[in-house]
Structure formats: C-alpha cells, structure tokens
N, C-alpha and C positions, 0 to 999 in steps of 0.2 A: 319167341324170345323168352328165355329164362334169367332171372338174375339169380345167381348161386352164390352163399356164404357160406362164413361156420358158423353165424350167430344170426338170430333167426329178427332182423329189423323188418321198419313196415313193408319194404318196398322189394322184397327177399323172397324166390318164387323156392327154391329148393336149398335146405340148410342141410351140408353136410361137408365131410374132409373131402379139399378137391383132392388129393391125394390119390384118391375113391371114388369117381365122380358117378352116379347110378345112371351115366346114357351106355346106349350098343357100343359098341365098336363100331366105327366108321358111319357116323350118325348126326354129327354136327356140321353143319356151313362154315361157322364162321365162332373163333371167340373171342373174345373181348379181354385181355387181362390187363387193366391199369394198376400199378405201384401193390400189386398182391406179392409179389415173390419175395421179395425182402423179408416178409412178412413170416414166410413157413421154414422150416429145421430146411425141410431136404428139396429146395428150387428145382431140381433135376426129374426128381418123383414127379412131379407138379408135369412138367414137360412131357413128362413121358406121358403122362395123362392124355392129357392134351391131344398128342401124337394117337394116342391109343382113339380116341371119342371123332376126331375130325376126320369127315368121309375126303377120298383124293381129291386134290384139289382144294380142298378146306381151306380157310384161310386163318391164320392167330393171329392177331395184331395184340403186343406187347411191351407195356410202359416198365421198367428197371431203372432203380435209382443207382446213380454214380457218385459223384461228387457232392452228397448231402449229408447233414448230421443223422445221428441216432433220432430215431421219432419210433416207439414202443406205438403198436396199437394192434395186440393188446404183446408184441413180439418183435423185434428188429433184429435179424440176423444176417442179413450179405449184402455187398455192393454189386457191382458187373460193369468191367472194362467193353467198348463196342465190339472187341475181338471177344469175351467171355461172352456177350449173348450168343454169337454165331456159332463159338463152340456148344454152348448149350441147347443149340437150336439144331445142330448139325443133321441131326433126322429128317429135317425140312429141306426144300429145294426155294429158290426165289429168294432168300432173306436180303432182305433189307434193313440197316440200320440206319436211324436218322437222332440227331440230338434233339430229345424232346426239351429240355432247359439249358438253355444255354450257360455258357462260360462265366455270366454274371451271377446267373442266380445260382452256380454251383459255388464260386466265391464269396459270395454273399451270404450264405448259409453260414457257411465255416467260420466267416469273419464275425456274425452277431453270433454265434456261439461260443467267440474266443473271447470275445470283448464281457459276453454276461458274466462269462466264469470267470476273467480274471476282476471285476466290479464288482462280484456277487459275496464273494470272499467267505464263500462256501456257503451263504444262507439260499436255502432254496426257492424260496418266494420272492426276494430278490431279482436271485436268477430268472425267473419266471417274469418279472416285470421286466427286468431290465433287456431281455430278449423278445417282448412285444414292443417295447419303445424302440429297439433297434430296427425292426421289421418298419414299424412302420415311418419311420426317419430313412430308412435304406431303400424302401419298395421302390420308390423314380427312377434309381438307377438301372432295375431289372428293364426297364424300357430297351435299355440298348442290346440285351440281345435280341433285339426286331435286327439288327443289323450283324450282330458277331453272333451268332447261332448258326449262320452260313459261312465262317470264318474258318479256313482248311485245318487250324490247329484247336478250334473248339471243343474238339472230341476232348480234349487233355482235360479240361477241368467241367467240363458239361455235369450240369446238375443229374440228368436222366436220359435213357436212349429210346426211342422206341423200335419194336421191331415189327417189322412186316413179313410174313412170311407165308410159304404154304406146304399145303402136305406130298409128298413126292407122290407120282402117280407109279402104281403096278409097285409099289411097296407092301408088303405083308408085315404086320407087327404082331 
C-alpha cells in the first residue's frame, strides 16, 4: 500500500504529479482516488494514468464531486455529472456509479454558501463564520440522505459519485 500526493505530509509514502505517477505499467491492484480530481487542471491525464499503472483486472475505485461549492485545496477546477464519470472512465469495463452524498448534502452545500454571501456583504471573515454556523445548524438534516441517497432522481442534485470500476482485460494501452 502506497499513499501518493504532490505534497509530501506525514502519512505520504510517494510525492509526486499523479499525472506521472513512477509505477510499471500494469502494476497496481487496485486505487484508491477520493475527491483528488477536482483538484488537478487536466482530470482525464489523471485517468489515463490510472488506466496506464492498473494490471487487468485492476480495480479504481473513485470519489468526484457534483453538487458542491468551490473548496480550493490548494486548486478547485471541475464538477462531473454520473454520465461524465463513465465517459471519463470509458477505458474501463464494469463501471459502476453510485451517489456517494446524497441530494441533501449537495443542497445543503449550495444553500449555506448562498445564505453566507448574501449575510457576509462582502466581508470575508464573515463569510467565514457565518458558513461554519450554518454547517453546523444545517448538519441534522444531512441525516436524511440515510434514506434519499437511494431515491431514483438523487443523481440530480447529489453532492458526489463514486465510481467503481475495472481495467478491461486483453486491452493494450
């Protein structure tokens, strides 16, 4: 098990651009990518990565944010509809998409983000408070997607999807 960044924290076995990632070709089981893609300019590079490192079979299991606000760390660049992961994914065979936050906490996002900016009245520390008082005055509600995260039209405003997927077999990349 490696944990791979760009910035070299405690718990960070290999710092480098996954873009680039320094394993063989067809050389990983299995990866892991939670809420990274949002994250980097070109999501697709990133894939193809991926695609290029995982032996047949492999499996990526991957977390993309939908319905959620701007959150910079230390870059914020794309959303992804459950149809754009599986285009993005389309190298793979088996994919599976599931709503990983549901319909609440994609609403719920949007709504303390609307309410800080329009209370904040442009001061940003403000804003900044007044979007952790909302969080946490709001958070009970996220409860309910225990039950509308399985709701057939959830996909529409779902926070994040995750994707399951694997690498096709007798593929050459």
């Amino acid at each position: 098990i490696f944990n791979v960044d760009i910035f070299a924290y405690d718990n960070v076995d290999i710092v480098c651009d996954i873009e680039s990632l320094p394993f063989e070709d067809n050389s990983i089981d299995l990866i892991i990518n939670l809420a990274v893609l949002e994250h980097v300019p070109y999501p697709d590079r990133v894939i193809s990565e991926i695609f290029r490192v995982l032996k047949y079979d492999g499996v990526v299991f991957s977390t993309f944010p939908f319905m959620q606000g701007f959150h910079a760390s230390p870059y914020d660049f794309s959303r992804r509809t459950s149809e754009g992961l599986k285009v993005a994914y389309s190298e793979f065979s088996e994919i599976e998409v599931k709503n990983a936050g549901g319909p609440t906490s994609g609403f719920l996002w949007i709504f303390q983000e609307w309410v800080a900016i329009i209370f904040s009245f442009g001061i940003k520390p403000l804003h900044s408070i007044l979007t952790f008082l909302l969080m946490l005055i709001t958070f009970p509600l996220k409860f309910l997607d225990i039950f509308y995260v399985h709701h057939p039209m959830a996909q529409n405003i779902s926070s994040a999807f995750t994707l399951i997927a694997k690498k096709k077999k007798n593929v050459q990349s």
